[in-house]
VOGU-3710 file (C-alpha; in Angstrom, 3 decimals, decimal comma):
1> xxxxxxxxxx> -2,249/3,710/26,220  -3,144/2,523/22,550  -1,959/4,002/19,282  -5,860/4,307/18,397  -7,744/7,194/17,337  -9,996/9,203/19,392  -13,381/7,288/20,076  -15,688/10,356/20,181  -19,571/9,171/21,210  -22,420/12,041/20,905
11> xxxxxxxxxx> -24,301/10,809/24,093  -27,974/10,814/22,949  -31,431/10,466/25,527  -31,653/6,580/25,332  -30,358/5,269/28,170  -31,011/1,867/27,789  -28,821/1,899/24,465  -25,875/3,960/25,878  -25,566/1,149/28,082  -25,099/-1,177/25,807
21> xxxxxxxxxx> -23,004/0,741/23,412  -20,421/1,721/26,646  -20,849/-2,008/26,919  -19,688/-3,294/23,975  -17,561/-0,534/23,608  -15,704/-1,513/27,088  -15,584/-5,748/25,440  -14,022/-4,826/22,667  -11,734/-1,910/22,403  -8,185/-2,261/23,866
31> xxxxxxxxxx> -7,745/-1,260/27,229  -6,184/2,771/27,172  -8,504/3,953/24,059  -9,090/7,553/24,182  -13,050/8,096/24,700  -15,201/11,383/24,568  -18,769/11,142/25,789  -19,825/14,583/24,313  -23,347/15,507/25,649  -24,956/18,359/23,899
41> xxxxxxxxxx> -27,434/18,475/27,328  -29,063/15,090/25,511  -28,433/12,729/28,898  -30,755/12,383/31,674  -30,535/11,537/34,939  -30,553/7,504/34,380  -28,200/8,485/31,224  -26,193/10,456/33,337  -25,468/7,535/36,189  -24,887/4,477/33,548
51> xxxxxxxxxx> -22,035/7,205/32,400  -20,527/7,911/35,733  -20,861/4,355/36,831  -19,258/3,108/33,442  -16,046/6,074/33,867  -15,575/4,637/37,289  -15,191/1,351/36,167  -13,602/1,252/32,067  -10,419/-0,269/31,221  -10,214/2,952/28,737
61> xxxxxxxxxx> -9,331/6,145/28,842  -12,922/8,195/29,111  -14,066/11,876/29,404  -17,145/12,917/29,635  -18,296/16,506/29,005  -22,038/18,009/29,316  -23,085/21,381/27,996  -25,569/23,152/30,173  -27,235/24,203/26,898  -27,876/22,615/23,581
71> xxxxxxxxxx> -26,836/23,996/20,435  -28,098/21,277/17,766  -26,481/17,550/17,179  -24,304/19,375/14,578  -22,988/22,274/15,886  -22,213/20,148/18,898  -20,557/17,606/17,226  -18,210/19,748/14,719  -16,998/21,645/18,006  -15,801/18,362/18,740
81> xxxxxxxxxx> -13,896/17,553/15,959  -12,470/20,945/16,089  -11,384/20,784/19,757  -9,534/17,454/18,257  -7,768/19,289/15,502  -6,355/17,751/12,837  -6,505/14,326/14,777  -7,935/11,297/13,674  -11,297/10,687/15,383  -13,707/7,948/15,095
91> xxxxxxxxxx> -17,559/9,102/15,321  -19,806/6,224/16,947  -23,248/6,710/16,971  -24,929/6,433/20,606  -26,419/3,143/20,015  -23,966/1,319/17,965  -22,782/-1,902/18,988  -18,913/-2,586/18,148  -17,635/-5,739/17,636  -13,734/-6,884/18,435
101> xxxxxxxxxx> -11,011/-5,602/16,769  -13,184/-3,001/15,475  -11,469/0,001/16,239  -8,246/-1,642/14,989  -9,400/-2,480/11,557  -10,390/1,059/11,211  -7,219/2,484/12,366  -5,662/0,170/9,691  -7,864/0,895/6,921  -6,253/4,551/6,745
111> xxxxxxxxxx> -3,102/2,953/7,006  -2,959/1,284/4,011  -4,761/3,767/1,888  -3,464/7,555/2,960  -6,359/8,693/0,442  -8,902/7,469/2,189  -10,793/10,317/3,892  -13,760/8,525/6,109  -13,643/4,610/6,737  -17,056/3,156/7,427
121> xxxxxxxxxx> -17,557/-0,546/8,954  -20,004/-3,066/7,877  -23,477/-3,208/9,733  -26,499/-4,850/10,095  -28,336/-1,336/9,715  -25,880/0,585/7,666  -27,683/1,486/4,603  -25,085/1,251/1,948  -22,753/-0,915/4,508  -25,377/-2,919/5,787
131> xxxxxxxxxx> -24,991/-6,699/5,849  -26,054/-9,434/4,937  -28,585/-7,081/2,264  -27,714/-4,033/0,778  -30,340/-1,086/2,113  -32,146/-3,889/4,514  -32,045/-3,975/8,281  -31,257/-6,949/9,686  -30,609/-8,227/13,188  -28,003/-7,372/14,983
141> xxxxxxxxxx> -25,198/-10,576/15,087  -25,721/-13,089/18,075  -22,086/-14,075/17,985  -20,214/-10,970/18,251  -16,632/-13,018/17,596  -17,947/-14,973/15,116  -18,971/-11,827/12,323  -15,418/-10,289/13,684  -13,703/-12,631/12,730  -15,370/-13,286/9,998
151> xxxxxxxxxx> -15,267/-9,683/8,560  -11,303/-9,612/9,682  -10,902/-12,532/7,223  -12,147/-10,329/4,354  -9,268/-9,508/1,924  -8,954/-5,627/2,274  -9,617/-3,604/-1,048  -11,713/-0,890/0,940  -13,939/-0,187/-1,862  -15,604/2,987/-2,734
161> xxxxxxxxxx> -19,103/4,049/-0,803  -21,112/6,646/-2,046  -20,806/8,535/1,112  -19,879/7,409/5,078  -22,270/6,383/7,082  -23,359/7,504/10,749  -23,214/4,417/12,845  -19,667/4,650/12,614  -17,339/6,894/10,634  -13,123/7,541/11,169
171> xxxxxxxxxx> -12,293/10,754/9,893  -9,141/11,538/8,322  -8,681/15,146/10,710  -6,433/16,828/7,754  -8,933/15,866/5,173  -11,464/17,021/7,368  -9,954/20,600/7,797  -9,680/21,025/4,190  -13,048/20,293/3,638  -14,053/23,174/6,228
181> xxxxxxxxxx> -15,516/20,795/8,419  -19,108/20,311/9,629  -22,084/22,179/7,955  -23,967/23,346/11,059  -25,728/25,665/9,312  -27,757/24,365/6,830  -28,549/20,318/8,648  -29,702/19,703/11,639  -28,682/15,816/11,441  -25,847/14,506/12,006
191> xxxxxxxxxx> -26,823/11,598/9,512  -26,759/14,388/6,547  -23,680/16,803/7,623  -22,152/13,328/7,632  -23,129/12,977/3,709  -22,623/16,695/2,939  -19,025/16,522/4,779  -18,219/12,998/2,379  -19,501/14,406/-0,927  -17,162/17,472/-0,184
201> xxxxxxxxxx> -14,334/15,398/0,576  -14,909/13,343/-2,345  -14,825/16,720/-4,808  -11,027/17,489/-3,171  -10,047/14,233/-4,358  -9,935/12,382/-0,919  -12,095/8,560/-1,023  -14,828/7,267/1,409  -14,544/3,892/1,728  -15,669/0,585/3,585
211> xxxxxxxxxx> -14,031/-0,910/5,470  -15,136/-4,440/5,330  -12,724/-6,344/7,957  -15,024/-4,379/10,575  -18,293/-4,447/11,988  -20,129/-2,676/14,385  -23,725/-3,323/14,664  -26,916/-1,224/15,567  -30,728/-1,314/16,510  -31,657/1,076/13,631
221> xxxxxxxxxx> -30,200/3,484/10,822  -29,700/6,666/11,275  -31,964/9,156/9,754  -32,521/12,982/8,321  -33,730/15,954/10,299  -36,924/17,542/9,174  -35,299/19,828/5,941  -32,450/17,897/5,193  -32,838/15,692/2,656  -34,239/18,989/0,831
231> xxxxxxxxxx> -31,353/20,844/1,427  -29,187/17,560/0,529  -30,405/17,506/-2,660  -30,573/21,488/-3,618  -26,707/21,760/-2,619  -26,227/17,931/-4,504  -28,807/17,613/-7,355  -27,374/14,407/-7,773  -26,703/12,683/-4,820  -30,372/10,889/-4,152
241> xxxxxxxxxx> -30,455/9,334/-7,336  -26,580/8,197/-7,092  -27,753/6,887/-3,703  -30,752/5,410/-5,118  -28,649/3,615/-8,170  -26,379/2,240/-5,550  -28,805/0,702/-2,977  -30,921/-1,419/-6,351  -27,425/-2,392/-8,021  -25,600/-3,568/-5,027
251> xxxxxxxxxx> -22,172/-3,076/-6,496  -20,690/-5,007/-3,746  -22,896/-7,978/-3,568  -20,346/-10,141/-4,111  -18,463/-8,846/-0,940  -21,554/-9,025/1,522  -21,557/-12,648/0,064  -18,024/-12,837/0,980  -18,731/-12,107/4,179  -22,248/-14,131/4,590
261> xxxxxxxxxx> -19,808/-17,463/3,819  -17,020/-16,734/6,162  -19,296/-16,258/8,838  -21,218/-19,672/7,675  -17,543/-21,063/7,778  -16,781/-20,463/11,320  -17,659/-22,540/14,418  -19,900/-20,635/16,934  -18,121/-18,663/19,866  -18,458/-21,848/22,418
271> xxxxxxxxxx> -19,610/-18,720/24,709  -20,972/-15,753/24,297  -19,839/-12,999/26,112  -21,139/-10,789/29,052  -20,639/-7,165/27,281  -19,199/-5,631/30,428  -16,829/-8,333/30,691  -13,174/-7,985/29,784  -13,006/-9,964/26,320  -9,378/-11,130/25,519
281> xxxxxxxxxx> -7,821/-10,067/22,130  -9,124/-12,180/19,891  -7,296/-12,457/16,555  -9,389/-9,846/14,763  -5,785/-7,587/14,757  -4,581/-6,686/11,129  -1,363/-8,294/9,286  0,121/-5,042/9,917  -0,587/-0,995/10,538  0,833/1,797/11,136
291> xxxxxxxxxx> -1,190/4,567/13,410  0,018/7,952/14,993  -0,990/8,539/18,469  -3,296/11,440/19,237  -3,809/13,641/22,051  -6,816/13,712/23,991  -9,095/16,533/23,218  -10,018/19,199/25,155  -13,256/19,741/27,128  -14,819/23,061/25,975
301> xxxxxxx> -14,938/26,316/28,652  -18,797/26,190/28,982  -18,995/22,522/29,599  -18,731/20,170/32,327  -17,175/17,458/32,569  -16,254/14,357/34,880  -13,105/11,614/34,410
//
């Protein structure tokens, strides 16, 4: 077992990316992770046997629970983070890609900063995070050691975002409870709760930041349910043109170009990879962290679930 946070994935109806996210996730998390496939009755029957096949084969520790009803991505997802309490959980979106040492940079991106509230990763569609261009969607890396390495090179001063961002997001589980949790009620998104939740957090005092020692890649952003980007902006007046100021001023340019040279610096992997294969622990670990170890949620009464 790992000191890690919770890995909780909202399984979504793409089948073809859920592979490749329990892929990646698989190369490059240490063996004993806690994972929650949380399906919100999203997964088909393909989706359904690349999860049971995956479970039956992970070096992790995976759960997978199905509820025989939907009630909405967010209501779904904040009974998640409820069932996990006041734990620590990282939120990775169904088609994200992670790259090594991801999950480890996160963990020790709280650990250096307990003020930090939500700890987002750099990626190549990340809006605010993304790299190499601020806003842009790029490719996703070829070299999946390479950019982690490179990004673990990064000095770590975990600058301010304007808000976390859904590809991937650790959540601070006190700071969370404060904050009330999820807003099920007025988005239907979890690409807006996810703002709503960070611009709360960020009136109690708490910081979202980036972690930029991490990256976990992606085929798209993340976007807004019909609604919410009106209800995002009645309930923060402010917010689109804050996010707006950001995206055309780039305040950290200089790190993406930080990051754009390391990566330039580095030789090429001499081989890339299978993602189901067991990648060794490449030197993507941090200096030095500190991490409490959670318990592993609990499935809910109406849903099903196989490990």
């Amino acid at each position: 077992m790992t000191d890690l946070p919770v890995v909780l994935l909202p399984v979504g109806a793409d089948d073809v990316a859920l592979d490749t996210c329990l892929g990646a996730l698989e190369a490059n998390t240490p063996a004993g992770t806690q994972v929650w496939l949380a399906d919100d009755a999203q997964c088909g029957p393909r989706g359904y046997a690349v999860i049971e096949r995956w479970i039956a084969q992970t070096r992790l520790s995976a759960d997978y629970t199905r509820r025989q009803r939907s009630i909405g991505q967010v209501a779904h997802l904040d009974e998640m983070l409820k069932a996990c309490g006041d734990a620590d959980v990282i939120v990775l979106a169904p088609d994200a890609i992670p790259m090594p040492g991801w999950a480890m940079q996160l963990t020790a991106c709280f650990a250096r900063d307990a003020s930090i509230a939500t700890a987002t990763p750099w990626c190549n569609a990340g809006e605010t995070a993304a790299w190499p261009r601020c806003g842009e969607i790029a490719p996703i890396p070829e070299d999946p050691e390479r950019i982690a390495r490179a990004a673990a090179a990064m000095a770590p001063r975990h600058p301010e975002l304007p808000a976390a961002v859904d590809h991937a997001v650790l959540l601070r589980g006190r700071a969370r409870a404060k904050a009330g949790g999820l807003d099920a009620t007025t988005y239907a998104s979890w690409y807006a709760a996810l703002i709503d939740l960070s611009l709360r957090l960020s009136g109690l005092g708490w910081r979202n930041a980036l972690c930029e020692t991490a990256f976990v890649a992606r085929g798209g952003e993340g976007g807004p349910a019909d609604g919410d980007l009106d209800a995002l902006a009645t309930r923060w007046p402010g917010w689109h043109a804050r996010l707006a100021g950001f995206l055309m001023n780039d305040p950290l340019y200089a790190m993406r170009d930080a990051l754009a040279r390391l990566q330039a610096g580095l030789a090429s992997s001499p081989a890339q990879h299978d993602l189901f294969g067991p990648l060794a622990e490449i030197d993507t670990a941090p200096a030095a962290s500190t991490s409490v170890a959670k318990e592993a949620p609990a499935a809910e009464a109406d849903e099903e679930g196989v490990s």
